[in-house]
N, C-alpha and C positions, 0 to 999 in steps of 0.2 A: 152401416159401413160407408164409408167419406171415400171416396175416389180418388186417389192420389196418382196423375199425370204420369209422374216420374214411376214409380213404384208398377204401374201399370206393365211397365212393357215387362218385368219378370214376373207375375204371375202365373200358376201354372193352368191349365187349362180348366178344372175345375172350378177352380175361382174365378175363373172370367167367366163360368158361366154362371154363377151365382152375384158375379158383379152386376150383370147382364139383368137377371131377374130385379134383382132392386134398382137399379138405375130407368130402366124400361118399364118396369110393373107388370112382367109376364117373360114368361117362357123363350128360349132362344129361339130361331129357328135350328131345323135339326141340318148338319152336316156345313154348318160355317167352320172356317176354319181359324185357327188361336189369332192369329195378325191380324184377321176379318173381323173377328168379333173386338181385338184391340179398338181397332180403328174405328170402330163403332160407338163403343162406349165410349172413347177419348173426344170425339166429333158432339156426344151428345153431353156429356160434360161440360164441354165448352161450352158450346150452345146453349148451355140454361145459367153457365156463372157471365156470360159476354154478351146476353142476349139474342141469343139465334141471328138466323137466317135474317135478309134484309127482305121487309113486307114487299116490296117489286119483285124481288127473285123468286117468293114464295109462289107471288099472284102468278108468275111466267108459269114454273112447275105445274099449278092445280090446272092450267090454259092445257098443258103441254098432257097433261093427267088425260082429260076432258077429252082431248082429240084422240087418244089412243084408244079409247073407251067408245068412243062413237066412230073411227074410223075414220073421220076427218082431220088432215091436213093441217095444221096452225102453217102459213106461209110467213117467212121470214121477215122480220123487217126490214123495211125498205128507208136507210135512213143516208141521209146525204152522203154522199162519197161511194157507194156502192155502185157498183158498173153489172148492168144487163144487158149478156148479148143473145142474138135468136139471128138465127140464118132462116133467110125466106126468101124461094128463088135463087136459090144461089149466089145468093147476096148476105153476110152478115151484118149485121146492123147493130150496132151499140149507143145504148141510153146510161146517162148520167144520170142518178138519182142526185137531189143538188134541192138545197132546202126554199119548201110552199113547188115541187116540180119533177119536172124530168127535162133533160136536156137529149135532143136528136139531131143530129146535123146543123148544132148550132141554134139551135129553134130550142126556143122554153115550152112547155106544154104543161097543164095544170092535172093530167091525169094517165095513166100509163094508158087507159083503154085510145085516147084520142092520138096517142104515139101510135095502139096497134094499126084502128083507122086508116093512120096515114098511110102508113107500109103496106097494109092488104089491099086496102081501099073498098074492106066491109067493116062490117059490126063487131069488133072481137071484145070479150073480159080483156082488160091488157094483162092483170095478173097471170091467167089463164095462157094466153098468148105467148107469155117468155119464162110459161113451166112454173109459176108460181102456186099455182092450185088444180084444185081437179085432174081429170083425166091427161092433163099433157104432162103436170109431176110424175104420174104413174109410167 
């Protein structure tokens, strides 16, 4: 049976589920709904005549997989142009993430922990510090 795009979206539900089984090579789940399973087989259609998923997006997903499974955290990336703020003392403070850095009052800094440093004036993860991981996300 050849999958035909167009033809798809009037199939009656039957047939999507036997579309399902030979497109997929197994069993539907039970209680998807006619649109759900459209959109499914249409997505994976594509994906094997257009060449799937792009290998970065996969590698993110199986990252994204991984944390959920172990319960840790994947923290966001931290890529130029992106602004963190963290109030401490009563004072907000915001860093410029800004490419090989971060920026704070004008001051380049090579790493978020030697930002926290400066504001605490202890030892912090900076990640940590502005809710990027661990216990301060939660």
């Amino acid at each position: 049976m050849t999958i035909d795009l167009d033809t798809l979206e009037t199939l009656p539900r039957e047939d999507l589920l036997e579309a399902w089984r030979r497109v997929m090579d197994g069993p539907p789940p039970k209680g998807l709904s006619s649109p759900f399973l459209r959109r499914f087989i249409a997505f994976e259609v594509q994906a094997r005549t257009q060449g799937g998923l792009p290998k970065s997006f996969v590698a993110r997903l199986e990252r994204a997989a991984r944390a959920l499974e172990t319960g840790k955290p994947t923290p966001p990336a931290l890529r130029p142009g992106r602004r963190l703020l963290r109030e401490w003392n009563g004072i907000t403070h915001v860093v410029d993430v800004i490419e090989g850095g971060f920026l704070w009052k004008g001051e380049r800094y090579r790493s978020l922990s030697s930002v926290a440093r400066e504001i605490t004036g202890a030892h912090w993860s900076g990640p940590r510090f502005f809710g990027l991981t661990g216990r301060a996300e939660r």
